[in-house]
Steps between C-alpha positions, in 0.01 A plus 500: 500500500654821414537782726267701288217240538544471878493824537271550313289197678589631834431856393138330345486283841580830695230666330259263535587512831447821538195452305397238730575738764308775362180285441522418843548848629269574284253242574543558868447875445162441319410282779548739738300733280254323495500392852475874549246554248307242679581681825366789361190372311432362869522849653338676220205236574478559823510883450244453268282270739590794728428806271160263446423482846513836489331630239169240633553674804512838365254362278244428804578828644445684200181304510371613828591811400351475194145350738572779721520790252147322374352562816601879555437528156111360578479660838581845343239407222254462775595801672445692202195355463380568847697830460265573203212330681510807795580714299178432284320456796624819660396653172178343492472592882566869421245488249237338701561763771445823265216278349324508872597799605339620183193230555503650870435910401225392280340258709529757819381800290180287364493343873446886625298539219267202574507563901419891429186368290431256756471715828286747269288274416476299839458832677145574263402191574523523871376841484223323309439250776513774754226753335276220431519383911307773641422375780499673859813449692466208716654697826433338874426722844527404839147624632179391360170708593121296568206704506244471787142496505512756742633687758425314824710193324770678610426489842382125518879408287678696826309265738473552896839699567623417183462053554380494132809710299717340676406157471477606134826595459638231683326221334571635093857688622367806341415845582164671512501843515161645626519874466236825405484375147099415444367163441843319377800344719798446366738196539872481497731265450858461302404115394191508223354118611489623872286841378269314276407245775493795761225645203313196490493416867345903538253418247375164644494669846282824344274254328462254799458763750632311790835644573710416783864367513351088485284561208754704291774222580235291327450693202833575416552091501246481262664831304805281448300200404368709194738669406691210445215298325487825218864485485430240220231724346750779546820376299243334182379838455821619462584223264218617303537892492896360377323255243723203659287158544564178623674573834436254829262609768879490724632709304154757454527505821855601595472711192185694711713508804731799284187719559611530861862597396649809382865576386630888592079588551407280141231232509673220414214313342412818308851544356496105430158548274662843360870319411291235322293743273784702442729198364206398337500798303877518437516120458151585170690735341822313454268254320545199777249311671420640855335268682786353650651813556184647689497207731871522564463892540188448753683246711813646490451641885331194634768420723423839668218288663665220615643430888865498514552129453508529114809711515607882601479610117147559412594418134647175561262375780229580195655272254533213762135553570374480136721205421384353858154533365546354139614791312681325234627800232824538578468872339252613728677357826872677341290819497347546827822325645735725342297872469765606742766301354587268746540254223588539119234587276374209277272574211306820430223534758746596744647819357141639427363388831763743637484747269138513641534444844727840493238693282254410788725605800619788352236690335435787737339489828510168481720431804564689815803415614470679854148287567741193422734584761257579771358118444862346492518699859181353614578188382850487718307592751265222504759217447737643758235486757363141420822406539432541894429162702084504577429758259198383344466769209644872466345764281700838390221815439535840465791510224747299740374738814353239677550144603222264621600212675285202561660213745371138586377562847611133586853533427564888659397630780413864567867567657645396203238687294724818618841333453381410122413827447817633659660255220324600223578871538880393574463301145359766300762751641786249386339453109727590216310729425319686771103539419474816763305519817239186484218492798532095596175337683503136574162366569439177699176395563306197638164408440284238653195302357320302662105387391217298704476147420 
C-alpha cells in the first residue's frame, strides 16, 4: 500500500471519523433539541392549559358581569319607567287638581246660587204657612176666674171663720181669691191640672149647694175622676182639629194630658195641634204627603206628659212611648225623638217637624219666658219640700210667696211640725238660687170618723 493510499485511507478513515463524530454530535445535539423542544411544547401546554384556565375564568367573570350589567341595565329600565310613571302621574295629578279646583268654583258659585234660591223660596213658603195659621196665640195664665150666681156665694165659699176656703185650698193646692170684684172668684194656681180641678170642684159645690170641707173633698174626687175620663175625648179632638187618625186610646189620652202643660206660658197641647197644621202646610206645598208628618208634628211633645220613668228628655221619653205602644214608622219615632237633636236626623219629617215646632214657639207672644221661670221656682219649691220625711203633699201659691205644707199626722207630731218648718225655711235659704222671702205653714191635722152600727 503506498503512502499516498494510506494516507489517503487514514485521511478518508479520519474523516469518516470525524464524520462519524459529527453525526453523533450532531445526532446528540438534535436530541437534545428535541428533548428541549419537547420540554418546551410541555410548558407551552401547560401555559396554555393555564392561559385557558384563565381566560374560562375571566370568561365566567366577564359573564357575571355581563348578568350583572343586565340587571342594572333592567333595573334602570324600570326606574325609568317608574321614573316616567310619577312623573305622568304627577302630571296627571297636577291636572286633576286644577281640574277640581276649577270643578270646585263652579260647583260653589252654582251651590250659592242654588242655596240663595232655596232660602228664598223656603222663606215664602213658611211665610205662606204662617199667614195662612191665623189662629189666636195659644198663651197659658196662672189664675182662672168662675162666675157666681150671686153675691151671697161668696160668703157661703168663706164658710164659718173661713172652714170652707181653707179646706178649699187645701184640698185642690190652689188659691181662691175672694175680693170686691161682683159675682166672680178667681182661682190661682202655677200648675194648669190643679186650677181646672179647683174650677170643677167650685162648680160641683155651686151646683150641689152643700158646701162644707167633707162634701168639697168629695167633689173634687169626683173632679179628678172626670177629668181624667175626657182626657181621652180631649187628645181625639185634637187628633182631629190636626187631621191625624188612627192613634190608641193610651196614647189620646197622654196626648190630652199636654192640655194641662205649658212651656215658657204656651199650651202645650195647643202648640202640638198648631206644629201639626203648620208642617202640614209646609210639608203640601213641597208636594209630599202629610199625613205622616202631621202625626209626627202632633206627637212630637208627647213625652211632655209622661212621669219621669220614660227618661229626663221629653223628646226621647216620647219616642220610647210611641214605639212602647206600637208605633212602628221609624220616621215618625226619628222625628219626635230627635226635634231637639238628641239623635241624628233620619229621613225628612224630622227637619220640617222642627222647622215647625220653632215657627210655633217663636211667633210673637207666644212664650213668656218670665211666667216660665216663676213655675220652675214653684216647682223647686214643691219637690224640695216633699223631700221632707211625713210630708204628705206641699203646694207653692202666690208666685213662689207661699209654701203650704201638708204632713201625715201619724208620722209627725206637732213638735216636729215646728222643727219641719224651721227646716224648710233653712232649705229654701240654702237653694242655688234663692226664691226671696217665702211664708212656710205646715198643716197637720187629724180627723176621726166614727158611724153607729
Amino acid at each position: 500500500m503506498t503512502p499516498e493510499l494510506l494516507t489517503a485511507i487514514l485521511v478518508i478513515g479520519a474523516l469518516t471519523g470525524a464524520a462519524l463524530l459529527m453525526a453523533r454530535w450532531a445526532h446528540g445535539l438534535v436530541q437534545n433539541t428535541i428533548k428541549a423542544g419537547e420540554a418546551n411544547l410541555a410548558l407551552l401546554r401547560k401555559n396554555l392549559e393555564d392561559e385557558k384556565e384563565t381566560v374560562a375564568s375571566e370568561a365566567k367573570i366577564l359573564q357575571a358581569l355581563r348578568g350583572e350589567l343586565e340587571e342594572r341595565a333592567e333595573a334602570l329600565r324600570g326606574r325609568e319607567e317608574l321614573l316616567k310613571a310619577e312623573h305622568k302621574s304627577q302630571w296627571i295629578k297636577e291636572a286633576k287638581y286644577e281640574i277640581q279646583a276649577e270643578i270646585d268654583e263652579i260647583q260653589n258659585k252654582a251651590m250659592d246660587d242654588l242655596w240663595r234660591s232655596l232660602e228664598s223660596e223656603a222663606e215664602k213658603r213658611l211665610i205662606t204657612a204662617i199667614q195662612r195659621r191665623t189662629a189666636t196665640l195659644a198663651t197659658q195664665a196662672t189664675t182662672v176666674t168662675v162666675a157666681l150666681p150671686n153675691e151671697e156665694m161668696k160668703a157661703r165659699l168663706i164658710g164659718r171663720v173661713g172652714r170652707n176656703i181653707k179646706a178649699f185650698e187645701q184640698v185642690t193646692g190652689t188659691d181662691l181669691i175672694i175680693d170686691d170684684t161682683p159675682e166672680c172668684v178667681t182661682i190661682s194656681s202655677f200648675d194648669p191640672k190643679r186650677r181646672e180641678l179647683a174650677k170643677l170642684t167650685l162648680m160641683n159645690l155651686m151646683i150641689d149647694g152643700r158646701i162644707h170641707p167633707a162634701r168639697i173633698e168629695e167633689l173634687h174626687k169626683k173632679s179628678v175622676e172626670i177629668l181624667d175620663e175626657s182626657l181621652e175625648e180631649t187628645g181625639a179632638e185634637a187628633a182631629q182639629r190636626s187631621k191625624v187618625a188612627g192613634l190608641l186610646p193610651e196614647v189620646l189620652r197622654t196626648l190630652g194630658e199636654l192640655r194641662f202643660r205649658a212651656s215658657y206660658g204656651q199650651n202645650v197641647l195647643e202648640h202640638s195641634v198648631e206644629v201639626a197644621e203648620l208642617a202640614g202646610m209646609i210639608g203640601a206645598s213641597l208636594g209630599l204627603e202629610t199625613s205622616r208628618l202631621r202625626k209626627a208634628a202632633l206627637l212630637h211633645d208627647i213625652g211632655k206628659a209622661l212621669p219621669t220613668e220614660w227618661g229626663e228628655a221629653h223628646a226621647l221619653a216620647g219616642m220610647k212611648f210611641l214605639a212602647h205602644h206600637g208605633e212602628k214608622d221609624s220616621e215618625i219615632l226619628n222625628a219626635v225623638g230627635g226635634h231637639h237633636g238628641e239623635i241624628p236626623s233620619e229621613g225628612c219629617l224630622n227637619p220640617l217637624v222642627i222647622a215647625a215646632d220653632q215657627l210655633s214657639a217663636s211667633r210673637p207672644g207666644a212664650r213668656r219666658e218670665n211666667l216660665a221661670l216663676i213655675t220652675e221656682r214653684q216647682e223647686t219649691l214643691e219637690a224640695l219640700a216633699r223631700g221632707f220625711r211625713g210630708v204628705k203633699e206641699a203646694y207653692s201659691l202666690q208666685a213662689g210667696r207661699e209654701l203650704r205644707v201638708f204632713v201625715v199626722p201619724e208620722e209627725i207630731d206637732d213638735a216636729g211640725v215646728s222643727r219641719l218648718a224651721q227646716q224648710l225655711v233653712r232649705a229654701i235659704r240654702g237653694l242655688k238660687e234663692y226664691p226671696g222671702p217665702v211664708r212656710v205653714t205646715v198643716f197637720r191635722e187629724t180627723r176621726v170618723t166614727e158611724a153607729t152600727g
